[in-house]
N, CA, C and O atoms as a printed pandas DataFrame, in Angstrom:
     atom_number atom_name residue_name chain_id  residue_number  x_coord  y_coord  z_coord
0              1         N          UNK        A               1   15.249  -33.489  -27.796
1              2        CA          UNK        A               1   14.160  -33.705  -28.724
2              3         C          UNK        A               1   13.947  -35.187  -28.931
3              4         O          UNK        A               1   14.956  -35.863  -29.136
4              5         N          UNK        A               2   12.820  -35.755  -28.905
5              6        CA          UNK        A               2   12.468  -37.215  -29.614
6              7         C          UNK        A               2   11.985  -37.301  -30.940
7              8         O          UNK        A               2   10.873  -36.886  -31.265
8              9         N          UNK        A               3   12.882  -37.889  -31.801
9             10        CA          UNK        A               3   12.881  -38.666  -32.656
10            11         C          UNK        A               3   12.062  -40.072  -33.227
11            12         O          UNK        A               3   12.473  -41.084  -32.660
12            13         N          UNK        A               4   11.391  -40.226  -33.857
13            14        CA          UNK        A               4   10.883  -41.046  -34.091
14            15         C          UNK        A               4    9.580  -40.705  -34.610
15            16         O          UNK        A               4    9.400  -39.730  -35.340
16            17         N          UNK        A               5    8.494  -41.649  -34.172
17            18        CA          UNK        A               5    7.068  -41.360  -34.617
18            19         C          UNK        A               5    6.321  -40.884  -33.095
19            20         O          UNK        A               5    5.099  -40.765  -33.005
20            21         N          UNK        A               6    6.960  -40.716  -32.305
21            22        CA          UNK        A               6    6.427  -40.435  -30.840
22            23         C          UNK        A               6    6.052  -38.457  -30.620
23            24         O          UNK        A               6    7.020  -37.697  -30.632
24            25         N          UNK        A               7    5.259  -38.137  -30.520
25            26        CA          UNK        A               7    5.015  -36.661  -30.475
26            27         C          UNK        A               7    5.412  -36.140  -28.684
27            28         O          UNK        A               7    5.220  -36.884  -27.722
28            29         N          UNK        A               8    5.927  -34.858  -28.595
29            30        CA          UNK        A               8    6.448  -34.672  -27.816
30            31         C          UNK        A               8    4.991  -33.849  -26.894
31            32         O          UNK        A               8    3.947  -33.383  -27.350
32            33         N          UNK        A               9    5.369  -33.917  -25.823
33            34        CA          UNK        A               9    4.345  -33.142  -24.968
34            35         C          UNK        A               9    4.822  -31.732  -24.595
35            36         O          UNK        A               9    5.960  -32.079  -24.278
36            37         N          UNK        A              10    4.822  -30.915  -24.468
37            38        CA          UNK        A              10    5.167  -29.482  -23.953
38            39         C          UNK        A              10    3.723  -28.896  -23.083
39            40         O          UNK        A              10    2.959  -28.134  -23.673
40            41         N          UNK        A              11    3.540  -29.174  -22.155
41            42        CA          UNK        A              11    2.489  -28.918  -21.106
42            43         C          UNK        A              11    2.572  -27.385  -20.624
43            44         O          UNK        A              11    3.516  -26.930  -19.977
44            45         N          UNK        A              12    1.573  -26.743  -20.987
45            46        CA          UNK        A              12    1.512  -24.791  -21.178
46            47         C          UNK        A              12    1.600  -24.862  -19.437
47            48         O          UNK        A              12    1.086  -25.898  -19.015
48            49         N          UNK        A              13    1.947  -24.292  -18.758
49            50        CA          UNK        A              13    1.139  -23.304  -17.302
50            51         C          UNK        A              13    0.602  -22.099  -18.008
51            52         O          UNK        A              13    1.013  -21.206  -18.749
52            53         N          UNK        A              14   -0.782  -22.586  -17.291
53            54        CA          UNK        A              14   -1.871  -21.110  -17.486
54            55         C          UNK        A              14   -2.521  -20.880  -16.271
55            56         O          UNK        A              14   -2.682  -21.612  -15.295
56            57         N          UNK        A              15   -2.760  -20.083  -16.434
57            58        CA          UNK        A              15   -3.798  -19.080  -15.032
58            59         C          UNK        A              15   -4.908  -18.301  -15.390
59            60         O          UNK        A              15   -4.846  -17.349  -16.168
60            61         N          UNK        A              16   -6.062  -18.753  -14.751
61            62        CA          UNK        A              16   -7.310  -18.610  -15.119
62            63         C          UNK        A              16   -7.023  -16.714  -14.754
63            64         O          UNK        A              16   -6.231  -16.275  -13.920
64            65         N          UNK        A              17   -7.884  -15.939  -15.615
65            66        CA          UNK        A              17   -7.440  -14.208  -15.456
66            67         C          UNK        A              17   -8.341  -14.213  -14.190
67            68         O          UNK        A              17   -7.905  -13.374  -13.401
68            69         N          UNK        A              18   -9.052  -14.627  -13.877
69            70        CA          UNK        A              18   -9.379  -14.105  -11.927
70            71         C          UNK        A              18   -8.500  -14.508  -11.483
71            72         O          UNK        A              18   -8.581  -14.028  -10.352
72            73         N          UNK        A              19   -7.250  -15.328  -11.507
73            74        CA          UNK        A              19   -6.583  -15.186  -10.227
74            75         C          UNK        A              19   -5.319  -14.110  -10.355
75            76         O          UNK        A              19   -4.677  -13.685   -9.394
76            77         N          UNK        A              20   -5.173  -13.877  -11.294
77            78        CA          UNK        A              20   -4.227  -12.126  -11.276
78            79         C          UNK        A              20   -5.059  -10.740  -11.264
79            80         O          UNK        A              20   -4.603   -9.606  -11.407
80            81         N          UNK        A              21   -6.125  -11.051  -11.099
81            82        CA          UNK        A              21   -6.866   -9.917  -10.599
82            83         C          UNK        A              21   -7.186   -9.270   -9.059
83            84         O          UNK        A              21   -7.844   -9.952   -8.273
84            85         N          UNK        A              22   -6.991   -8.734   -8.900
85            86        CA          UNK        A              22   -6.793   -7.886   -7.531
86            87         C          UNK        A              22   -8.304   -8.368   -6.468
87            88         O          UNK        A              22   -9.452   -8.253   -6.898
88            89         N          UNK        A              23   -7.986   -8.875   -5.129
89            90        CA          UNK        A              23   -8.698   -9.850   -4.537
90            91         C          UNK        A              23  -10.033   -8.698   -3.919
91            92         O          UNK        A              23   -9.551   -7.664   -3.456
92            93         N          UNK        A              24  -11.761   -8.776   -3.863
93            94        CA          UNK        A              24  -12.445   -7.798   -3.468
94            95         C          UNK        A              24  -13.143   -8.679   -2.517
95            96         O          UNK        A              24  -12.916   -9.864   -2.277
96            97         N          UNK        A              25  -14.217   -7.731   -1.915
97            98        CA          UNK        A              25  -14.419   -7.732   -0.568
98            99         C          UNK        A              25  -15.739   -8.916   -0.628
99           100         O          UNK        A              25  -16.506   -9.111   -1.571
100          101         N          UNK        A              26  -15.703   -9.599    0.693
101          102        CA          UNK        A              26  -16.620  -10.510    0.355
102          103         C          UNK        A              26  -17.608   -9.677    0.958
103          104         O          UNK        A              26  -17.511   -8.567    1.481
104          105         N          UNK        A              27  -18.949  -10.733    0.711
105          106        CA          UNK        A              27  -20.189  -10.031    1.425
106          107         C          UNK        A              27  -20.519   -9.040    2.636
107          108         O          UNK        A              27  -21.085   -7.947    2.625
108          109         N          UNK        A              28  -19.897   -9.894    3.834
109          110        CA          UNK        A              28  -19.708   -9.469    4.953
110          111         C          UNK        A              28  -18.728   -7.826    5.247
111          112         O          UNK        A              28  -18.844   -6.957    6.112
112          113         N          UNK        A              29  -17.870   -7.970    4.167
113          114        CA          UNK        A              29  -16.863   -7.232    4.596
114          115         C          UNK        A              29  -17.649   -5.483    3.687
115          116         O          UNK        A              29  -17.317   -4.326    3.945
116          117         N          UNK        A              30  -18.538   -5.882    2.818
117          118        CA          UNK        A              30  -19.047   -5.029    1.569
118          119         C          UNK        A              30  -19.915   -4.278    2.943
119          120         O          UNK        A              30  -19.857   -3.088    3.255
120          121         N          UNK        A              31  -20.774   -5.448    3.677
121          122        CA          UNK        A              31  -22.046   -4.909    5.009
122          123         C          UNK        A              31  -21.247   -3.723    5.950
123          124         O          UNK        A              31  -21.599   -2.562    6.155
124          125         N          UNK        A              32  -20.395   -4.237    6.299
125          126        CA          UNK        A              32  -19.219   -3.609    7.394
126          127         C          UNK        A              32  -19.073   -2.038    6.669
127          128         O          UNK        A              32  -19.464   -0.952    7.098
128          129         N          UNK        A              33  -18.364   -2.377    5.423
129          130        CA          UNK        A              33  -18.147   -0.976    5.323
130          131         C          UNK        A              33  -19.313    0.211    4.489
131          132         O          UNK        A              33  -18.916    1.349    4.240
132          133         N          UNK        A              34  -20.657   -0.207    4.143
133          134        CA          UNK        A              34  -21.359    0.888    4.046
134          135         C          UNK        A              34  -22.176    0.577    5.293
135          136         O          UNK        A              34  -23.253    1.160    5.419
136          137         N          UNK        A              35  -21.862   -0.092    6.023
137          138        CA          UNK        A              35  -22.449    0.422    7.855
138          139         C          UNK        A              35  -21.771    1.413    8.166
139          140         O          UNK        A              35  -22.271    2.490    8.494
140          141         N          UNK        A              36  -20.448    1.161    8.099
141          142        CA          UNK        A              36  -19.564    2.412    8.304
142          143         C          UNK        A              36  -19.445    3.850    7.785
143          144         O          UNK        A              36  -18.835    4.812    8.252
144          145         N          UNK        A              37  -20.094    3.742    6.845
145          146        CA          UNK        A              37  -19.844    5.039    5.750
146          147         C          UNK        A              37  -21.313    5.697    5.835
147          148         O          UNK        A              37  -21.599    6.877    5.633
148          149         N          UNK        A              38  -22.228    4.564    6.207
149          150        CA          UNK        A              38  -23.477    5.782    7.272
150          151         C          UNK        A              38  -23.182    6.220    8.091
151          152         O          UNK        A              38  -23.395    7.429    8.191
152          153         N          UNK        A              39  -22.783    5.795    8.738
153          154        CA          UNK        A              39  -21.641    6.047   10.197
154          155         C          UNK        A              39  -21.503    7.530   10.065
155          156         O          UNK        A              39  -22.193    8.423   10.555
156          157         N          UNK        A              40  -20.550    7.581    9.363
157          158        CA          UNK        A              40  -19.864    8.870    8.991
158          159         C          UNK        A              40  -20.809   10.178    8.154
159          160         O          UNK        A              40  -20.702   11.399    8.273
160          161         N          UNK        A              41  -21.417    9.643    7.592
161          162        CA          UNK        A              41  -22.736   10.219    6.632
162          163         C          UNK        A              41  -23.429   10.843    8.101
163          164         O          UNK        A              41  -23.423   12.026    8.442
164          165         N          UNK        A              42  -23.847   10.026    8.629
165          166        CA          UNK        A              42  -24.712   10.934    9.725
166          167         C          UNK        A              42  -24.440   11.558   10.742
167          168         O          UNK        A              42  -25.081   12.528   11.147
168          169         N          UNK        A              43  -23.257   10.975   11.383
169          170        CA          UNK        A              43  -22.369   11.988   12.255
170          171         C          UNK        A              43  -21.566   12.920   12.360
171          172         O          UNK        A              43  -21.360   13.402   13.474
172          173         N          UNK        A              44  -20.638   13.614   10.750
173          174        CA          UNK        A              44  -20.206   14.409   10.073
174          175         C          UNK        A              44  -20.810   15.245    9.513
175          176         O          UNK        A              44  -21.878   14.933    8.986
176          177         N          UNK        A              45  -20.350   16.521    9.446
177          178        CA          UNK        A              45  -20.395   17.397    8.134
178          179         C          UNK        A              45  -20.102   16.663    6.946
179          180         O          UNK        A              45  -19.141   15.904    6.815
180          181         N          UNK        A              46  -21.380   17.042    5.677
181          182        CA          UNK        A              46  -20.494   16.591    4.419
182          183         C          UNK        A              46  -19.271   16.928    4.185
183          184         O          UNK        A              46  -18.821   16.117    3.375
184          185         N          UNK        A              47  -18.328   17.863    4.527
185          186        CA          UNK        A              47  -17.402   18.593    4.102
186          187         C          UNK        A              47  -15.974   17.548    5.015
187          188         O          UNK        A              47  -14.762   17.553    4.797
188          189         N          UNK        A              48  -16.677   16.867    5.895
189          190        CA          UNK        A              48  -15.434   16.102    6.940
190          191         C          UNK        A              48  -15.847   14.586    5.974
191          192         O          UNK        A              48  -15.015   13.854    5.437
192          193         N          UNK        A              49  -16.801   14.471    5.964
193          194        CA          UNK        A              49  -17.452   12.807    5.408
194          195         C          UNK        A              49  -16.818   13.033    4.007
195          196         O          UNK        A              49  -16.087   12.122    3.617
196          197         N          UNK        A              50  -17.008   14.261    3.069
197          198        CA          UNK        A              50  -16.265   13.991    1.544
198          199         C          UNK        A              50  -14.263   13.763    2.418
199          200         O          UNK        A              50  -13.447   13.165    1.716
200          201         N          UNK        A              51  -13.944   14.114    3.372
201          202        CA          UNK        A              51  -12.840   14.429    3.470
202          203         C          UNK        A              51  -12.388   12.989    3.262
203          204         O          UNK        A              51  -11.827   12.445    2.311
204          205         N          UNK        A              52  -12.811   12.533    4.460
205          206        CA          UNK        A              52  -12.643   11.113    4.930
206          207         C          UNK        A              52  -12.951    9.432    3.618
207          208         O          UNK        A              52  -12.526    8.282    3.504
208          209         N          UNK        A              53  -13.865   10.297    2.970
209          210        CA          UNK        A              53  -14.412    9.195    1.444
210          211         C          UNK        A              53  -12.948    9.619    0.593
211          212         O          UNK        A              53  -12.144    8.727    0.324
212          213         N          UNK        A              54  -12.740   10.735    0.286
213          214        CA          UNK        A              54  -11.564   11.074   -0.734
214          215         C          UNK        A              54  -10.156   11.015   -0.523
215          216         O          UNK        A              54   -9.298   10.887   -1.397
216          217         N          UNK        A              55   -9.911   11.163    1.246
217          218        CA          UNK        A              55   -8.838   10.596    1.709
218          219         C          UNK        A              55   -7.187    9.672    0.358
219          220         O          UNK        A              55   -7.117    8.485    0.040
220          221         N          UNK        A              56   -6.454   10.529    0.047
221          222        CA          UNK        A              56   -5.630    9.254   -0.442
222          223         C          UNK        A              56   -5.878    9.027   -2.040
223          224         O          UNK        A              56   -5.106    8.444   -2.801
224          225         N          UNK        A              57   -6.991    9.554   -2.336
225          226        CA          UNK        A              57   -7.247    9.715   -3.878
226          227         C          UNK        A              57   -6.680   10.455   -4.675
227          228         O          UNK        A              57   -6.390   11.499   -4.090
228          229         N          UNK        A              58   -6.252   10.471   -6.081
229          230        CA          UNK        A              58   -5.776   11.436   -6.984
230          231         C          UNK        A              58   -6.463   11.472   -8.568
231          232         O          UNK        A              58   -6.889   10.554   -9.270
232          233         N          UNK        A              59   -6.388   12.727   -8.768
233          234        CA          UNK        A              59   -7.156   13.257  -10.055
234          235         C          UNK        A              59   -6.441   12.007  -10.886
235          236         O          UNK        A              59   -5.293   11.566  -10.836
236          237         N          UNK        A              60   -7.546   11.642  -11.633
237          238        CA          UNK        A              60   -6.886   10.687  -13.140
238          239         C          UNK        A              60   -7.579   11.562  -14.204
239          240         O          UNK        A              60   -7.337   11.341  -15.391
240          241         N          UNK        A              61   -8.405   12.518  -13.853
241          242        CA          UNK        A              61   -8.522   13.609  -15.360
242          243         C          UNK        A              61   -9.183   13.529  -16.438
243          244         O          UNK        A              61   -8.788   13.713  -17.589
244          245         N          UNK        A              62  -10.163   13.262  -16.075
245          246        CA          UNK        A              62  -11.648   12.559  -16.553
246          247         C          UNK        A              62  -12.414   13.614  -16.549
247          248         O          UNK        A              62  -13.032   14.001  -17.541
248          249         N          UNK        A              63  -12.437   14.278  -15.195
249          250        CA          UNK        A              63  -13.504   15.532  -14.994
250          251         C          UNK        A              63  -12.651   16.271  -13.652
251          252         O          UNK        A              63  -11.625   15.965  -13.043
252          253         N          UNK        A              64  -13.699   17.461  -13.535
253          254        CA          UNK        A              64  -12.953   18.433  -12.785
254          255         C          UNK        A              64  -14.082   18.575  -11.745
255          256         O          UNK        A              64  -15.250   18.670  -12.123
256          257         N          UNK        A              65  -13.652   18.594  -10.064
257          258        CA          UNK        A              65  -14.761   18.931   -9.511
258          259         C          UNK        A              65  -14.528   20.491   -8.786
259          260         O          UNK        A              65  -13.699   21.261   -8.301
260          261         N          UNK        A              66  -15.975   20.281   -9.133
261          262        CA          UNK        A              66  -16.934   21.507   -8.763
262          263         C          UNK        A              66  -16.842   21.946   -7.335
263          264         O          UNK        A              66  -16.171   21.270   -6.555
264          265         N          UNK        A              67  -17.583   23.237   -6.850
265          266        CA          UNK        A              67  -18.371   23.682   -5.802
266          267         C          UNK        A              67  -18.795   22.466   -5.185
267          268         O          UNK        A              67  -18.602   21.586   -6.024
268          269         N          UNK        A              68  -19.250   21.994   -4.200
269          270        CA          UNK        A              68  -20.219   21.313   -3.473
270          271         C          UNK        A              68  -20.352   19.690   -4.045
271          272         O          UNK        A              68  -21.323   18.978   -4.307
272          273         N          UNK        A              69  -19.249   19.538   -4.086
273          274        CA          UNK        A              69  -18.768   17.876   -4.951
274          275         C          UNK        A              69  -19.423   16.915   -5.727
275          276         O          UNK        A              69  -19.720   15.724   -5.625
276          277         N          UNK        A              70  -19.612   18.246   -6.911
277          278        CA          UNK        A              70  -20.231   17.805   -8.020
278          279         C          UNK        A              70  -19.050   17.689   -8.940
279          280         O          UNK        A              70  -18.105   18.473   -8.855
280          281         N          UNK        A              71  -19.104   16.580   -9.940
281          282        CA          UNK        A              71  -18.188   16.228  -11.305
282          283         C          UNK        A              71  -19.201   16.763  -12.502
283          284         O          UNK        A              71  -20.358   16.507  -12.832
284          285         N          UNK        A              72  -17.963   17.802  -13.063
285          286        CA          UNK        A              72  -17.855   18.370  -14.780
286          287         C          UNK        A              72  -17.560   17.017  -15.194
287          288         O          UNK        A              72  -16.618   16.394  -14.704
288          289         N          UNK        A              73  -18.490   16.435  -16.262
289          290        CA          UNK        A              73  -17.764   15.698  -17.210
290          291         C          UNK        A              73  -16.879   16.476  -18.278
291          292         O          UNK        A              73  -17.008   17.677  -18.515
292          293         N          UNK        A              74  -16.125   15.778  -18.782
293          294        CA          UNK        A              74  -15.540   16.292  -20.226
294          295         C          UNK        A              74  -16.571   15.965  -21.721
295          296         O          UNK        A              74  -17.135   14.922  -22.054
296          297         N          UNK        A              75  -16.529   17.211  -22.349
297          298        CA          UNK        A              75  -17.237   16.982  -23.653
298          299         C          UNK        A              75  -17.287   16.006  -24.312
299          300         O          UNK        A              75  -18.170   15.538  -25.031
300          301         N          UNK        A              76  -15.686   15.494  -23.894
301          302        CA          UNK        A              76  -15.529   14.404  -24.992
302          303         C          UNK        A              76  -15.231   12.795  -24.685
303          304         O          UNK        A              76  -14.568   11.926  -25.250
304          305         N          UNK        A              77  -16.198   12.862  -23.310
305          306        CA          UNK        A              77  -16.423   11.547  -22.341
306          307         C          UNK        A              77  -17.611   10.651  -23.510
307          308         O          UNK        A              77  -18.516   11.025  -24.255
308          309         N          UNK        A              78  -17.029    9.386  -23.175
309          310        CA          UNK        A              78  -17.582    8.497  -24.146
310          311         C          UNK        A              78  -19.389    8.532  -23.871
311          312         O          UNK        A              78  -20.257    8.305  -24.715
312          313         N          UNK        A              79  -19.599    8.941  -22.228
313          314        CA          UNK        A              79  -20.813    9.045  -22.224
314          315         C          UNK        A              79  -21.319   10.491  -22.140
315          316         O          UNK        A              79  -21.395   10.766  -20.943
316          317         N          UNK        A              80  -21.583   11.218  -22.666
317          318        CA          UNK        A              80  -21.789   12.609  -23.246
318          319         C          UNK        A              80  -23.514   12.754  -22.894
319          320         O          UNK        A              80  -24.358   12.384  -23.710
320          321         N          UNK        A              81  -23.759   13.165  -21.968
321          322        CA          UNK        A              81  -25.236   13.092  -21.647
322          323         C          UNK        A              81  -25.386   14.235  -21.897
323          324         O          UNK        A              81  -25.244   14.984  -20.931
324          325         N          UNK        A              82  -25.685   14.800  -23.069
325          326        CA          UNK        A              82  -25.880   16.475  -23.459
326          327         C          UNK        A              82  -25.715   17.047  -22.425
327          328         O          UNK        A              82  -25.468   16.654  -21.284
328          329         N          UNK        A              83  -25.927   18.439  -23.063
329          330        CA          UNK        A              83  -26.031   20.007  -22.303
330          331         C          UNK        A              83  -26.598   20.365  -21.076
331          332         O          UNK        A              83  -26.239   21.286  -20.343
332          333         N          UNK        A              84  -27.606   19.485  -20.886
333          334        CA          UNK        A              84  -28.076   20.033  -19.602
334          335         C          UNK        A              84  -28.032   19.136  -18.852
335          336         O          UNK        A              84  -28.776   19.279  -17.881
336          337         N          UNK        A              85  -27.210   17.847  -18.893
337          338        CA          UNK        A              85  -27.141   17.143  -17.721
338          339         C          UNK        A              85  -25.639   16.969  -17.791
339          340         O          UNK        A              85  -25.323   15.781  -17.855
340          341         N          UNK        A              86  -24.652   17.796  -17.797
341          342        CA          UNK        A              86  -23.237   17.587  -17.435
342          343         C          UNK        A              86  -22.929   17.403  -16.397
343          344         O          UNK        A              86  -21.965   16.655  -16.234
344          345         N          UNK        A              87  -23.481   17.890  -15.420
345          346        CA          UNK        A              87  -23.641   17.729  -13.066
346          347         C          UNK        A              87  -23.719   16.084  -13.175
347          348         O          UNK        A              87  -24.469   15.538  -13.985
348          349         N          UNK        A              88  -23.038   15.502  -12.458
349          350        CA          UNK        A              88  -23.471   14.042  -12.449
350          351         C          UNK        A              88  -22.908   13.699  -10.768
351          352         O          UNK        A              88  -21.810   13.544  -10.233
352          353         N          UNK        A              89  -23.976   13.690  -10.439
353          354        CA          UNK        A              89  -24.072   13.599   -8.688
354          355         C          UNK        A              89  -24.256   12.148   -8.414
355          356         O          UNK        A              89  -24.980   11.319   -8.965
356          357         N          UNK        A              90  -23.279   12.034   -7.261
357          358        CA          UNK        A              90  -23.513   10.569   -6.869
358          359         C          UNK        A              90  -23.516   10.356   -5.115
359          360         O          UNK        A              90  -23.103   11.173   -4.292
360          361         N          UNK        A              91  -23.914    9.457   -4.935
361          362        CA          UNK        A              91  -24.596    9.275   -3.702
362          363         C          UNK        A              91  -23.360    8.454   -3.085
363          364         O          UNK        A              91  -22.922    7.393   -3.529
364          365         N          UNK        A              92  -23.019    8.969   -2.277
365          366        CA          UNK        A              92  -21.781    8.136   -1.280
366          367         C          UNK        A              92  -22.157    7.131   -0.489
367          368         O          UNK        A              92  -21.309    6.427    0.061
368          369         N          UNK        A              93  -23.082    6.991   -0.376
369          370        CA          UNK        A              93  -23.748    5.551    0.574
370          371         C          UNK        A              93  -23.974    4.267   -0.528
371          372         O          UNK        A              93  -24.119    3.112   -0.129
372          373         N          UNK        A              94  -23.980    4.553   -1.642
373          374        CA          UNK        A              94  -24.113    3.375   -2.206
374          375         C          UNK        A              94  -23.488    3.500   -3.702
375          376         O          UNK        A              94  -23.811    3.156   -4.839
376          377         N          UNK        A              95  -22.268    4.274   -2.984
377          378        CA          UNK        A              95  -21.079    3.757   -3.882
378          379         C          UNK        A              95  -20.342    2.377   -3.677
379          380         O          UNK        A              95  -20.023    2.123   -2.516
380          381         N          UNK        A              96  -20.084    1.614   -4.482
381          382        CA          UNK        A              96  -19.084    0.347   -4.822
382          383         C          UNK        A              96  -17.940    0.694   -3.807
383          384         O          UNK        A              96  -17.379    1.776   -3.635
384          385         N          UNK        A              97  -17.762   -0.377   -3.250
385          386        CA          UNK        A              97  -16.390   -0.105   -2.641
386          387         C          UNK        A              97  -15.541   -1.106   -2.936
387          388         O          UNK        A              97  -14.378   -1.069   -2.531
């Protein structure tokens, strides 16, 4: 410790929160893979193309799917789009990857 009238320095290490965040795809690499995933969209059965998209995934229990790979929301999902729109269909070609 120093003594005197001299103030001590204690210099933090910090890290900006993007760089402990998990690294995503640049532009090029985003083009590549929904080139690819038409790819598969048009040369597959939906039933081989959902295979191949869901590959490796596991329920986190949010919703339950359906017949013909549609998602049940849960009642008590923060976004609650009433009664008659619980089906919430999404388009595999221009899903986020």
């Amino acid at each position: 410790m120093e003594q005197g009238g001299g103030s001590s320095s204690i210099q933090i290490q910090r890290k900006s929160s993007i760089e402990t965040e998990p690294r995503t795809l640049n532009i090029h690499q985003i083009h590549f893979a929904r080139e690819a995933a038409l790819l598969v969209l048009n040369n597959m059965s939906s039933e081989e193309a959902i295979n191949i998209f869901t590959e490796g995934l596991e329920s986190v229990g949010s919703g339950d799917m359906q017949k013909g790979g549609h998602v049940m929301l849960d009642s008590d999902d923060e976004n609650d789009f009433g009664a008659d729109e619980k089906t919430l269909i999404r388009d595999v070609a221009t899903a986020p990857f």
